[in-house]
Structures are given as C-alpha cells and as structure tokens.
CHARMM internal coordinates of N, CA and C (Angstrom, degrees):
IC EDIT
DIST 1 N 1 CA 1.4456
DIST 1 CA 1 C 1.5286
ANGL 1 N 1 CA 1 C 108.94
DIST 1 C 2 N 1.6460
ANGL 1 CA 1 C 2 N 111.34
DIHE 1 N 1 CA 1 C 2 N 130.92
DIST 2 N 2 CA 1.4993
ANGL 1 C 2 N 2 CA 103.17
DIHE 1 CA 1 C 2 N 2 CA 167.39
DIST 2 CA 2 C 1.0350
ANGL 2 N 2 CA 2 C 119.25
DIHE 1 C 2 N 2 CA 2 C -118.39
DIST 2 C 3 N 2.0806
ANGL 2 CA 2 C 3 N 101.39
DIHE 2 N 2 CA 2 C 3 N 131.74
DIST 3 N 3 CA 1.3139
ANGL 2 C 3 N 3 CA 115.09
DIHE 2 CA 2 C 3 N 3 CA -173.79
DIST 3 CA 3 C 1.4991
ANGL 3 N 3 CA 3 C 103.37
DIHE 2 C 3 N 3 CA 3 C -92.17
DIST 3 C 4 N 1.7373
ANGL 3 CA 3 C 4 N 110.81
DIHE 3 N 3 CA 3 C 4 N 148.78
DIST 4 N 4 CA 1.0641
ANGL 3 C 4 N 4 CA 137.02
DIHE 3 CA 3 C 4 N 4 CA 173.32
DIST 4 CA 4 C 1.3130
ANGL 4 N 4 CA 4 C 130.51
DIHE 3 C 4 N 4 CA 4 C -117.04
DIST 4 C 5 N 1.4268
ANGL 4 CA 4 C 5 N 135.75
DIHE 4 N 4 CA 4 C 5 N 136.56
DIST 5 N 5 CA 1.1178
ANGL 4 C 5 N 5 CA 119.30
DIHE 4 CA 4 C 5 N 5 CA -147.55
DIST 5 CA 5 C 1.7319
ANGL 5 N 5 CA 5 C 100.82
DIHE 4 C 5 N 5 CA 5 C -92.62
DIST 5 C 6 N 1.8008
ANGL 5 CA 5 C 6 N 128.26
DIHE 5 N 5 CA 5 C 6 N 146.45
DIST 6 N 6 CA 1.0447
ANGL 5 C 6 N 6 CA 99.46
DIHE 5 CA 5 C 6 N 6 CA -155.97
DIST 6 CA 6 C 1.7056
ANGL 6 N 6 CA 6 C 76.39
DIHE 5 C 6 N 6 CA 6 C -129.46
DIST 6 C 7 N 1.6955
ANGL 6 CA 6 C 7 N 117.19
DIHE 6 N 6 CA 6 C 7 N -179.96
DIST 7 N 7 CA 1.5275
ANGL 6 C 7 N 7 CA 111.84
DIHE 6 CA 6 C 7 N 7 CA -151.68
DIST 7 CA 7 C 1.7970
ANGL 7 N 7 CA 7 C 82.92
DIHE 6 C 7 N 7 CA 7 C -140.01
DIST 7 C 8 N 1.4481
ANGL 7 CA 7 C 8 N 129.21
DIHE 7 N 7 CA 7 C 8 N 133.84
DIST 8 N 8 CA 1.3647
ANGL 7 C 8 N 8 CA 144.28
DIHE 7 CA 7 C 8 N 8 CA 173.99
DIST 8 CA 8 C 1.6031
ANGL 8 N 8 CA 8 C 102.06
DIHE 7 C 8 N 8 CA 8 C -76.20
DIST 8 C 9 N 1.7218
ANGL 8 CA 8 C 9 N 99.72
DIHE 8 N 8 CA 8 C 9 N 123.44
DIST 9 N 9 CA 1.7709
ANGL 8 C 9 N 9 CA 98.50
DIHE 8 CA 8 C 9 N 9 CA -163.43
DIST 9 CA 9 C 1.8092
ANGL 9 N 9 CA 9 C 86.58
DIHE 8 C 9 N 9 CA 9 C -77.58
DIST 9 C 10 N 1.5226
ANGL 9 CA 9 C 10 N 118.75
DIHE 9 N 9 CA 9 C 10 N -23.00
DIST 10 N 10 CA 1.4827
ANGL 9 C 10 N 10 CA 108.26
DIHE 9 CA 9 C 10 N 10 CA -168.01
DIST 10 CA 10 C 1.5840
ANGL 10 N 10 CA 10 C 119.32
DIHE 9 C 10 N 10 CA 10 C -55.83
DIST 10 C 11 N 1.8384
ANGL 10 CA 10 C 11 N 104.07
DIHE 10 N 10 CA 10 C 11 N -66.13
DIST 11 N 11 CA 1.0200
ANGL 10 C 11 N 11 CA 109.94
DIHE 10 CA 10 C 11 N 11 CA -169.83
DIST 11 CA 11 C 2.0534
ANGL 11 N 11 CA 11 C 117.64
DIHE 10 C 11 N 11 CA 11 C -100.37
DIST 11 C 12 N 1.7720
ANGL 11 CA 11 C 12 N 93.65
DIHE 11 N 11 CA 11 C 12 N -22.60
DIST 12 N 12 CA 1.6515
ANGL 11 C 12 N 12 CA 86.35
DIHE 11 CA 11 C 12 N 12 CA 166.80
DIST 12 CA 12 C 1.5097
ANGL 12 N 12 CA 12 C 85.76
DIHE 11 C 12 N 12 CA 12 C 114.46
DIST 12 C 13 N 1.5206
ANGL 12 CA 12 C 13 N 159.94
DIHE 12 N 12 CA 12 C 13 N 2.68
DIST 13 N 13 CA 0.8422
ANGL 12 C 13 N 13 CA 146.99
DIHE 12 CA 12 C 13 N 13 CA -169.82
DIST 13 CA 13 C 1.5108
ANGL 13 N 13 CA 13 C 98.58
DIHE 12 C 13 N 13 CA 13 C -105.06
DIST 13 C 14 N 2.1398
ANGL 13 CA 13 C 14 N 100.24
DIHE 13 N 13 CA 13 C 14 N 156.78
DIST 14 N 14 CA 1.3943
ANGL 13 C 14 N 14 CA 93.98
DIHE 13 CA 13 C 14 N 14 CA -160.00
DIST 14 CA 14 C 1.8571
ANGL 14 N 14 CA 14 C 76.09
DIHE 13 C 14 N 14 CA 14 C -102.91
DIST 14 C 15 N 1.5032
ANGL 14 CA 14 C 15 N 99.16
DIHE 14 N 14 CA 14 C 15 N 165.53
DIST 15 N 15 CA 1.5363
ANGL 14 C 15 N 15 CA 105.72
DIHE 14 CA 14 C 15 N 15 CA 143.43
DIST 15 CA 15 C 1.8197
ANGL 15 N 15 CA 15 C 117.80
DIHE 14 C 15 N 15 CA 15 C 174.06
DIST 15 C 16 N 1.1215
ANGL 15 CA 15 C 16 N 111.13
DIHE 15 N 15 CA 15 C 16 N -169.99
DIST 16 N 16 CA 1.8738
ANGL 15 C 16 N 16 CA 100.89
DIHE 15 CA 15 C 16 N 16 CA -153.90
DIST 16 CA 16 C 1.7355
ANGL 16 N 16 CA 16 C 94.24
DIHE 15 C 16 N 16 CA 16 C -84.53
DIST 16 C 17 N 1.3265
ANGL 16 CA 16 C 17 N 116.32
DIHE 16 N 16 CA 16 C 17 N -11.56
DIST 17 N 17 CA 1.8158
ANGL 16 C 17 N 17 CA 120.53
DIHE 16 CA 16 C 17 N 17 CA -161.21
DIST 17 CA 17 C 1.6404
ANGL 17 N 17 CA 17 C 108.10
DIHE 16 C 17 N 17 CA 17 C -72.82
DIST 17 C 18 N 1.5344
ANGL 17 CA 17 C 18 N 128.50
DIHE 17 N 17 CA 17 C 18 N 164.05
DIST 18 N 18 CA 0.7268
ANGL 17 C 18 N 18 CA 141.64
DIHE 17 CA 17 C 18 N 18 CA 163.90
DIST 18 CA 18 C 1.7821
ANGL 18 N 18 CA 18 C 115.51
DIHE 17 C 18 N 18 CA 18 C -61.06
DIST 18 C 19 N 1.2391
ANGL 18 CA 18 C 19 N 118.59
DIHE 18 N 18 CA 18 C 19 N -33.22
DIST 19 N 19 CA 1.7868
ANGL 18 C 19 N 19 CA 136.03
DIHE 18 CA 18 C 19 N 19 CA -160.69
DIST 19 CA 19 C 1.5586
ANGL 19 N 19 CA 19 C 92.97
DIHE 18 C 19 N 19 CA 19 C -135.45
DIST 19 C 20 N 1.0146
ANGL 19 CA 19 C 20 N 129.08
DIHE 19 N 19 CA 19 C 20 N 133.67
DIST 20 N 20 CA 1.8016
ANGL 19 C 20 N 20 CA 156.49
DIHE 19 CA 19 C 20 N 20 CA 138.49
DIST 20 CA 20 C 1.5598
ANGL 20 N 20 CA 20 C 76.40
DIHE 19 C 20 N 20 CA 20 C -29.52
DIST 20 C 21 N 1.5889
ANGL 20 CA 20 C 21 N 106.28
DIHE 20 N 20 CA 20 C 21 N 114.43
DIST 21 N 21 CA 1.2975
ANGL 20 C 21 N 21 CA 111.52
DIHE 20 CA 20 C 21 N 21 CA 129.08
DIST 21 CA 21 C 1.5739
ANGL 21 N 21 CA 21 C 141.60
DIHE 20 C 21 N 21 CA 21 C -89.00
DIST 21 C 22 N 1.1598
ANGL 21 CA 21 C 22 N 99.57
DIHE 21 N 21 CA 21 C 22 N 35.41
DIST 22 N 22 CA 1.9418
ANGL 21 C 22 N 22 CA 127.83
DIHE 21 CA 21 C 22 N 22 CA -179.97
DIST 22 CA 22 C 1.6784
ANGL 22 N 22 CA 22 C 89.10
DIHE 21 C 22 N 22 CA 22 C -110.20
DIST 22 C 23 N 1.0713
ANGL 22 CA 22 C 23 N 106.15
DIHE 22 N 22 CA 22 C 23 N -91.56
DIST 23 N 23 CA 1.3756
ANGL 22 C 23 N 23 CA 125.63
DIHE 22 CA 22 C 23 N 23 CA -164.22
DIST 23 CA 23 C 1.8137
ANGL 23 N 23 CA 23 C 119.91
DIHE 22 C 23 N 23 CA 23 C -77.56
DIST 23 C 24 N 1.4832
ANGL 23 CA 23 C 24 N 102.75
DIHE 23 N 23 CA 23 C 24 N -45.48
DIST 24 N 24 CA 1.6938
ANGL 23 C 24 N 24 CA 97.21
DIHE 23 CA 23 C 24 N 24 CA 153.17
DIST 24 CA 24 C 1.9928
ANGL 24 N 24 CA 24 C 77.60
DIHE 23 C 24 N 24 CA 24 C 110.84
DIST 24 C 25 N 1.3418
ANGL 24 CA 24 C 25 N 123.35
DIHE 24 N 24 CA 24 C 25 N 1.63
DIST 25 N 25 CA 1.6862
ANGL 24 C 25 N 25 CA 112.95
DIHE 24 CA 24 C 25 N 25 CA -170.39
DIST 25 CA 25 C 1.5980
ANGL 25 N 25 CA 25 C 106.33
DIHE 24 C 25 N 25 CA 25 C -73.32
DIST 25 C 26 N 1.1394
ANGL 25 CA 25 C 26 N 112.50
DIHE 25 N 25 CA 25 C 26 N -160.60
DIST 26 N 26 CA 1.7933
ANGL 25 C 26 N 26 CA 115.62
DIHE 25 CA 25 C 26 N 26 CA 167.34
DIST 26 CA 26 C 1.1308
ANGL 26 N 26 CA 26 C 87.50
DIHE 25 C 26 N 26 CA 26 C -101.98
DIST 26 C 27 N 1.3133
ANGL 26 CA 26 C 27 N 104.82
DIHE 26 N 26 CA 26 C 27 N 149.28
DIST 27 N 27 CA 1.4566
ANGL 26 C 27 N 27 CA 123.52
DIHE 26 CA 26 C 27 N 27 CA 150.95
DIST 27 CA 27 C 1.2416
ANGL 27 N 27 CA 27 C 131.53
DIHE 26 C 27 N 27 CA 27 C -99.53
DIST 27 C 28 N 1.8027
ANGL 27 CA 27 C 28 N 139.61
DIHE 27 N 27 CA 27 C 28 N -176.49
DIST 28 N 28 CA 1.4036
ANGL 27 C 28 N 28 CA 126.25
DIHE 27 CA 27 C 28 N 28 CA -149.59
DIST 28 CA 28 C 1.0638
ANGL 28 N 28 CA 28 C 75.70
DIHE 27 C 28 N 28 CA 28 C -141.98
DIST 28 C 29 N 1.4692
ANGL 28 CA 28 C 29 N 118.68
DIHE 28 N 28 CA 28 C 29 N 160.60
DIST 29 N 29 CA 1.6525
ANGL 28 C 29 N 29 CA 134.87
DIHE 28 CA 28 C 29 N 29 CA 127.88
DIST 29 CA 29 C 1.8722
ANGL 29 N 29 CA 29 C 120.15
DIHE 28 C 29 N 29 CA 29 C -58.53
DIST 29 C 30 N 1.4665
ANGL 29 CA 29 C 30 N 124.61
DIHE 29 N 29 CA 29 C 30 N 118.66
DIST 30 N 30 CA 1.0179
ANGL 29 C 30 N 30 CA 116.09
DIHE 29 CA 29 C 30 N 30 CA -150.11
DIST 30 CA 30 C 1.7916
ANGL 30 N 30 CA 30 C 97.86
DIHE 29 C 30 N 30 CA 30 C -108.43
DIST 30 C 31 N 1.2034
ANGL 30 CA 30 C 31 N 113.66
DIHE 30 N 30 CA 30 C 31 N 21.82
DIST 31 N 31 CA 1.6455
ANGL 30 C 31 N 31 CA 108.65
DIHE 30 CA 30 C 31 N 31 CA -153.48
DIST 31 CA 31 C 1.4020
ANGL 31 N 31 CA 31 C 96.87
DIHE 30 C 31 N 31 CA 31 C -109.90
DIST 31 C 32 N 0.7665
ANGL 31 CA 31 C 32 N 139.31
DIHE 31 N 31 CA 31 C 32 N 114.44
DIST 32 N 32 CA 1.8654
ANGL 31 C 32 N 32 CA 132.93
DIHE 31 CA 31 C 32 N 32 CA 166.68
DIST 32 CA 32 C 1.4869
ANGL 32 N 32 CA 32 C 118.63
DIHE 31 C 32 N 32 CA 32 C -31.67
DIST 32 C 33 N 1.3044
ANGL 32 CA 32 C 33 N 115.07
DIHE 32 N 32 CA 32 C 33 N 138.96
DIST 33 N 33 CA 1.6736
ANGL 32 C 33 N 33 CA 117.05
DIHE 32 CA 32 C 33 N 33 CA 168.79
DIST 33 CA 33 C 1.1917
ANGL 33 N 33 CA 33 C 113.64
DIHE 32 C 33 N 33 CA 33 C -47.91
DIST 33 C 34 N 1.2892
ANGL 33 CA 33 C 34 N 132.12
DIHE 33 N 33 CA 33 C 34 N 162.80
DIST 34 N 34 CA 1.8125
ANGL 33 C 34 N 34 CA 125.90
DIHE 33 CA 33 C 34 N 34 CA 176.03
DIST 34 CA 34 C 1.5753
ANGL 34 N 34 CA 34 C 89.20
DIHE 33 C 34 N 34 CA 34 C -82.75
DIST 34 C 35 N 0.9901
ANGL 34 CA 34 C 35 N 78.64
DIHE 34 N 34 CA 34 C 35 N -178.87
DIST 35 N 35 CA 2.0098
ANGL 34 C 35 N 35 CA 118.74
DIHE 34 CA 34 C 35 N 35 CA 179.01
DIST 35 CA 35 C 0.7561
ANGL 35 N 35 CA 35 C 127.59
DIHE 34 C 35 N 35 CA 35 C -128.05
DIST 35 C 36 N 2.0628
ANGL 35 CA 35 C 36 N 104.84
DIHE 35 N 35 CA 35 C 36 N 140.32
DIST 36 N 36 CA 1.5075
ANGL 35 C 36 N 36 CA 88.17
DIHE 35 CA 35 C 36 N 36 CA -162.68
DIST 36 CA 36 C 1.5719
ANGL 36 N 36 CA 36 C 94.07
DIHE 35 C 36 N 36 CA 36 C -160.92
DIST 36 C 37 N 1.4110
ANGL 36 CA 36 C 37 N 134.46
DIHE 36 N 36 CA 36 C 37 N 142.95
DIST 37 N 37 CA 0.8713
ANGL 36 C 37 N 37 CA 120.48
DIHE 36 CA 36 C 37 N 37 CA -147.30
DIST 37 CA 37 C 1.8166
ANGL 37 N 37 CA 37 C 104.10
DIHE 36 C 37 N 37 CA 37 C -103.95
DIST 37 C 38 N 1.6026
ANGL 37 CA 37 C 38 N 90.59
DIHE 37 N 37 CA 37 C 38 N 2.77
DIST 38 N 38 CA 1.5775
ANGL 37 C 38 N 38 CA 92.24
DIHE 37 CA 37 C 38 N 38 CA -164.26
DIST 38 CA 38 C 2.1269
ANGL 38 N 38 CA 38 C 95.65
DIHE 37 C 38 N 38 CA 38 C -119.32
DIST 38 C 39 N 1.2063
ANGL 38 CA 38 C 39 N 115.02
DIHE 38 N 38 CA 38 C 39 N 30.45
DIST 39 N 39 CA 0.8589
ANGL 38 C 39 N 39 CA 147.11
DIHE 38 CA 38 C 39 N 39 CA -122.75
DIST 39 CA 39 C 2.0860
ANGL 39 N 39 CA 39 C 79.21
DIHE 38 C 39 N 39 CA 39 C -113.79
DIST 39 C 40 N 1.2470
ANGL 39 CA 39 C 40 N 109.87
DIHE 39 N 39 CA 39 C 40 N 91.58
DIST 40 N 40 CA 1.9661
ANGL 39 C 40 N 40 CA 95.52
DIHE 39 CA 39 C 40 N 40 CA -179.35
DIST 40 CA 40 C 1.3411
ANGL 40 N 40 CA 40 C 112.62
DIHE 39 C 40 N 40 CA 40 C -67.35
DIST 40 C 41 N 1.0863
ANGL 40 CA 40 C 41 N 114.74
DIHE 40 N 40 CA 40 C 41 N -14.31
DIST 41 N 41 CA 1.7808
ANGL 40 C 41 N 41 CA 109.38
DIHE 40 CA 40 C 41 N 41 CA 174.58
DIST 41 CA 41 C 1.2609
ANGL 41 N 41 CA 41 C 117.09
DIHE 40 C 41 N 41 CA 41 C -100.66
DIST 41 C 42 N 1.4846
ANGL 41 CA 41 C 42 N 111.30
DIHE 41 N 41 CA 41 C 42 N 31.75
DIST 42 N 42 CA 1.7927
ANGL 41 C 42 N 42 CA 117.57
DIHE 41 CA 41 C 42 N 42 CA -177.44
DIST 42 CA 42 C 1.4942
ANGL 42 N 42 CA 42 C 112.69
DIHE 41 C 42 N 42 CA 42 C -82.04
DIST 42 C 43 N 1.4816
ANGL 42 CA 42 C 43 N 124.43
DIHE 42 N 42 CA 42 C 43 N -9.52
DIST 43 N 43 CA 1.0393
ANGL 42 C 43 N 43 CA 139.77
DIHE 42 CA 42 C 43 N 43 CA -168.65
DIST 43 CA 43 C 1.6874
ANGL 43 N 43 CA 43 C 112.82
DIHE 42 C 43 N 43 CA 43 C -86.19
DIST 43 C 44 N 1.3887
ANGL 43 CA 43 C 44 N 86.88
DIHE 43 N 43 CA 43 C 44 N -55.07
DIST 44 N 44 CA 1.8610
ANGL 43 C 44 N 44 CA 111.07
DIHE 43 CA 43 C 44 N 44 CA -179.29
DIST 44 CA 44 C 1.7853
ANGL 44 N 44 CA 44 C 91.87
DIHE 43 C 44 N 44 CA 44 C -68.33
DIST 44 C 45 N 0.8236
ANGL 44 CA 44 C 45 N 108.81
DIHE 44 N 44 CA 44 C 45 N -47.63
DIST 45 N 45 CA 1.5891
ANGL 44 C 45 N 45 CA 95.62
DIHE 44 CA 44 C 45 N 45 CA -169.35
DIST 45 CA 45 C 1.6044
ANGL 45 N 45 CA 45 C 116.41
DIHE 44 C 45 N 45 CA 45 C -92.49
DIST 45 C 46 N 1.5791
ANGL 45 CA 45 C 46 N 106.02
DIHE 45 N 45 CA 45 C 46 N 9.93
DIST 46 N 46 CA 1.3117
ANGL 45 C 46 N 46 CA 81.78
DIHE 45 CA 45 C 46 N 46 CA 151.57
DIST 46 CA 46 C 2.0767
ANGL 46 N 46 CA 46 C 114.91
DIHE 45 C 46 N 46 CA 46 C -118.13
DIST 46 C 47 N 1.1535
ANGL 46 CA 46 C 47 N 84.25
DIHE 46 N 46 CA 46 C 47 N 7.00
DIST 47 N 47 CA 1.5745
ANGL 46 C 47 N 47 CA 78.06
DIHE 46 CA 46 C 47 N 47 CA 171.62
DIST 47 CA 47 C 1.6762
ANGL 47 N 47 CA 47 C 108.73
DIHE 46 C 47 N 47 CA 47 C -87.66
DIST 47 C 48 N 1.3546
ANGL 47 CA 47 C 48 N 116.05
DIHE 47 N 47 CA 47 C 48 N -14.72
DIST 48 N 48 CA 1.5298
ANGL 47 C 48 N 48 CA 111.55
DIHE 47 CA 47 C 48 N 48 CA -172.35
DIST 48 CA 48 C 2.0769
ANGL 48 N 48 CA 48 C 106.95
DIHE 47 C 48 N 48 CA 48 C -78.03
DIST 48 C 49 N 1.5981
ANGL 48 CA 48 C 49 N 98.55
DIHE 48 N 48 CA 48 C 49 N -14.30
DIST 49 N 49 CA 1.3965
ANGL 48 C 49 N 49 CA 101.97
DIHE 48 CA 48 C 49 N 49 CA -176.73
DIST 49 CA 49 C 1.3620
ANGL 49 N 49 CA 49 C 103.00
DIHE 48 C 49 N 49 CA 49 C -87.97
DIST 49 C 50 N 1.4455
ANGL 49 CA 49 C 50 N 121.34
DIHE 49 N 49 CA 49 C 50 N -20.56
DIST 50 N 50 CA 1.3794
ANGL 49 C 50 N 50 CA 100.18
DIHE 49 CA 49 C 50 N 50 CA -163.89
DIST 50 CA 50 C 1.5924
ANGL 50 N 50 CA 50 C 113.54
DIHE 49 C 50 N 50 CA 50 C -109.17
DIST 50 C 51 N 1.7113
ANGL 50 CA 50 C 51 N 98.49
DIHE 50 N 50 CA 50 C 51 N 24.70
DIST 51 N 51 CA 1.3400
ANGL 50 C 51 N 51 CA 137.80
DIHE 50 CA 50 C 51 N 51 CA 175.37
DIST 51 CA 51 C 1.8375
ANGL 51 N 51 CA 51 C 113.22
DIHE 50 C 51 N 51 CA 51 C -80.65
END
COOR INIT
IC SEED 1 N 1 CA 1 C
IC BUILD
C-alpha cells in the first residue's frame, strides 16, 4: 500500500492520518493529479478551471 502524506484543510498541518491529530478535521491529499496529454478528460478539466 502507498502512503501519502496528507495536509489538514483546518489548521495546515501535514501528516500520514485520515483526521488532524491537532485539530481532529479530515484531511486532503494535497498533490495534484498527473498529466497527461493523452488524458480523455483533458477537455472537461480544463474548462472547469477556467470556471
């Protein structure tokens, strides 16, 4: 299994847990999707950014 380090949207702290053990919030995955140029949803996702 690969762990990723994940970042608490509350207070900003990073760590590997599901919940901020500071604050107790959820935490996110903070890393961007890859890229790809062959990518079939390159279309949809770039009109949703420039939204």
């Amino acid at each position: 299994m690969k762990m990723q380090i994940k970042k608490c949207k509350k207070c900003g702290r990073y760590t590997l847990k599901e919940n901020c053990p500071l604050c107790g919030e959820k935490t996110f995955n903070p890393h961007p999707p890859k890229f790809s140029l062959d990518d079939k949803y390159l279309e949809l996702r770039l009109k949703a950014e420039k939204k």
